[in-house]
Each structure stands twice: as C-alpha cells, then as structure tokens.
Residue, then its C-alpha position, 0 to 999 in steps of 0.5 A: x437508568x438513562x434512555x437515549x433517544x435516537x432520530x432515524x437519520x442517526x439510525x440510518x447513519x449508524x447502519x450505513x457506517x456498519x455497512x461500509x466497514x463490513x463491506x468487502x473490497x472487489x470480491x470475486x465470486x470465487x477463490x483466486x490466487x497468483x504471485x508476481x513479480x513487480x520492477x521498481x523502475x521509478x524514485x522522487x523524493x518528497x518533502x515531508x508536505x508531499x510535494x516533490x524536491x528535486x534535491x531530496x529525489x538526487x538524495x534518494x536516488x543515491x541512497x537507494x540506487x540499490x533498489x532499483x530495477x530489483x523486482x518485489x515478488x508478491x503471492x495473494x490469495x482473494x477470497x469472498x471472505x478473506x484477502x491476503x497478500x505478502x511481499x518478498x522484498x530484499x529477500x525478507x518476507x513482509x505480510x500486508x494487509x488489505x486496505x478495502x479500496x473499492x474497485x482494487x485488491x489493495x494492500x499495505x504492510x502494518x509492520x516492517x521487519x526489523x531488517x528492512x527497517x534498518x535499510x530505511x523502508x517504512x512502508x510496502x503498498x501492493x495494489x492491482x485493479x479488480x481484474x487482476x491487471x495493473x499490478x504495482x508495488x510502492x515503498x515509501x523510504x526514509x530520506x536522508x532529513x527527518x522529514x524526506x520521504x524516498x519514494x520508490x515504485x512501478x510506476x511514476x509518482x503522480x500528483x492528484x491534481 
C-alpha cells in the first residue's frame, strides 16, 4: 500500500478550496422572495472575441427587434441554505441556477428550452446586488455568423477595462 504524504500548505490549500465551494453567495439571515419585472432596453453585438462590432449589433438589432422594450419576469426565493430563481421570457419558463457571486444573487440558466433555442437564445443571466436592488436581466443570443454573439439586456453593455 502507498501512503502519500502531504505539506501542510497542500492541507490548507485543500481546506480553503472546500471552503470556497461550500460557501454560500450573500446569505440573508432570513428567508427572502420576490418577483420582478426587468425591461430589456439595450442590444450589441459582439464578436466571437467579446469585442463589440457595429455590423453584427445593426445585425442583432434587426434579428431581435422583437425583443426589445419586452420585460423578463423573474420570481427568486434566497434562503441561508438554498437560492432559487426562474425567468419567465417570451412566455416560457427557464429555471436558473445560482452562480455564487459574493456580494450578489446571481444566476444563469444551465439549459435552454427548446422553444427559445430555436428563436437563437443561448443563455439567461439574472443578477441583483445583495440588498435586493439593481436588478438586471441579460440574454446572450446567436447572431446571424456562427461566431456573432447578440447581446440583449437592462443595461448597456460595458467593457471591463
């Protein structure tokens, strides 16, 4: 039989990364739940880079004129245990996932369903500050190239500088 050995760096390294994938995002000391209704207002397009192209934003606005002004509706429950969220976009149900961002209730769709998938949308992003403020919605989208990405949301898109 082989016995590893391990430093007490690795030991602390294993027990901070057991710690970081159990700790919770901002946990309320109490149950908390609310709906909302969140306007998508803005769209770019984005190259498959990230960058922003003024052709593949005139591209996704035609594509998913649609959509815009159109409000997303999302009911959460946050617990100290558990978070939930789900979207109600273009009348169809999409379940999210939390994302563990400190300082928010963020939350993503794992799966799409098949109706919106078929209308282009990829992903759903639902994320509120910790205070249960600054609500906004995000849709990634195909564009109209395999490698255009439409982005429609709350707010404008901004770059991380």
């Amino acid at each position: 039989m082989t016995k590893l050995h391990f430093g007490l760096g690795t030991i602390a390294l294993i027990a901070t990364s057991l710690f970081l994938t159990t700790a919770p995002q901002a946990a309320p000391s109490k149950n908390v739940s609310g709906e909302v209704l969140v306007p998508l207002n803005f769209i770019i397009g984005l190259k498959e880079d990230g960058s922003s192209d003024p052709a593949v934003t005139e591209a996704c606005e035609k594509k998913y004129e649609f959509g815009m002004g159109k409000e997303v509706f999302v009911e959460y429950q946050i617990s100290p245990t558990q978070n939930r969220a789900v979207a109600l976009v273009e009348s169809t149900e999409v379940r999210l996932t939390p994302l563990g961002i400190p300082e928010t209730y963020s939350f993503t769709s794992d799966k799409m369903p098949d109706i919106l998938k078929s209308k282009g949308f990829l992903r759903v992003i639902f994320t509120m500050e910790d205070d249960f403020d600054d609500e906004v919605v995000h849709i990634i989208a195909a564009g109209d190239q395999p490698t255009d990405k439409c982005f429609l949301s709350t707010e404008a898109f901004k770059l991380r500088q």
